[in-house]
C-alpha positions in Angstrom: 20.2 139.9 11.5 21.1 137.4 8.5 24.3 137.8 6.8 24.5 137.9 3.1 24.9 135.0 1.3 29.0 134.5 0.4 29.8 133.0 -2.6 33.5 133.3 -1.8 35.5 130.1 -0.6 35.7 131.8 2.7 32.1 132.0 2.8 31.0 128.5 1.5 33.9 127.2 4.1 31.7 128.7 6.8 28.6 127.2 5.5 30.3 124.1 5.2 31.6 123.4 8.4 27.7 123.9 9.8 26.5 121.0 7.7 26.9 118.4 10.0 25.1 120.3 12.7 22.8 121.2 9.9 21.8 117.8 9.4 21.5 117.0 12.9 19.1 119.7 13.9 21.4 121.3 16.0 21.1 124.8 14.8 18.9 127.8 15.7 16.3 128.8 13.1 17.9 131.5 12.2 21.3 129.6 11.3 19.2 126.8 9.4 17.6 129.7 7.7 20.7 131.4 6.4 22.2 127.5 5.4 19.6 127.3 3.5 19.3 130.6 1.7 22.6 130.1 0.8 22.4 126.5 -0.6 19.6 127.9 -2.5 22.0 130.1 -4.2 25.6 127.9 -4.3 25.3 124.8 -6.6 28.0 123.5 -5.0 27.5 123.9 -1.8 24.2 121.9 -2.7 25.8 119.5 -4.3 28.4 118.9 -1.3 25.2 118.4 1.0 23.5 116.0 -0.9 27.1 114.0 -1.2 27.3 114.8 3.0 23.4 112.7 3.2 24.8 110.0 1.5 27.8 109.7 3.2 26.2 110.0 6.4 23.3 107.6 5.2 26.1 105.2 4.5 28.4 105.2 7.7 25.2 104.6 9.7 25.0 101.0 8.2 28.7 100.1 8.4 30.9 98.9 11.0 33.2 101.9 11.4 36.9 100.9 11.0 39.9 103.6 12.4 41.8 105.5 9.7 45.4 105.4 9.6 47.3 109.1 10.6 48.3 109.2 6.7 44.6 107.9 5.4 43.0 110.5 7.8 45.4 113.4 5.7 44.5 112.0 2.2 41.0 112.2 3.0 41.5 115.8 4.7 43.7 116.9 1.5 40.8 115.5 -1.2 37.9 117.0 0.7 40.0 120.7 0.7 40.9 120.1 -3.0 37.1 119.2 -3.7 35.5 122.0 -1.8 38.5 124.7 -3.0 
């Protein structure tokens, strides 16, 4: 059974951590179904995939360089703030 769509942070956080899988094709039908209903119906969670495609599109043609422990909790801090 599919679960409403949540337009509450708790709900788009859910969503969100799925994307990555989402773009990989790792998900049942039924989980890419519900993604995508609710993309359909959050702007923002749109927006954050289409940024997630880029990004992703990006790292694949870079040379991948290791993030300091404070970088790595900047980043973690401005994705939160972005996504809150």
């Amino acid at each position: 059974m599919e679960r409403p769509h949540r337009h509450t942070k708790a709900g788009c956080l859910r969503i969100l951590r799925s994307l990555s899988a989402y773009l990989d094709d790792e998900l049942t039908s039924d989980v890419c179904r519900e993604i995508r209903a609710h993309l359909g119906a959050c702007p923002r969670c749109e927006e954050f995939l289409d940024g997630l495609r880029v990004t992703v599109s990006l790292c694949r043609h870079l040379e991948a360089k290791p993030l300091s422990p404070t970088a790595k909790a900047q980043l973690r801090r401005q994705i939160l703030k972005a996504i809150g």
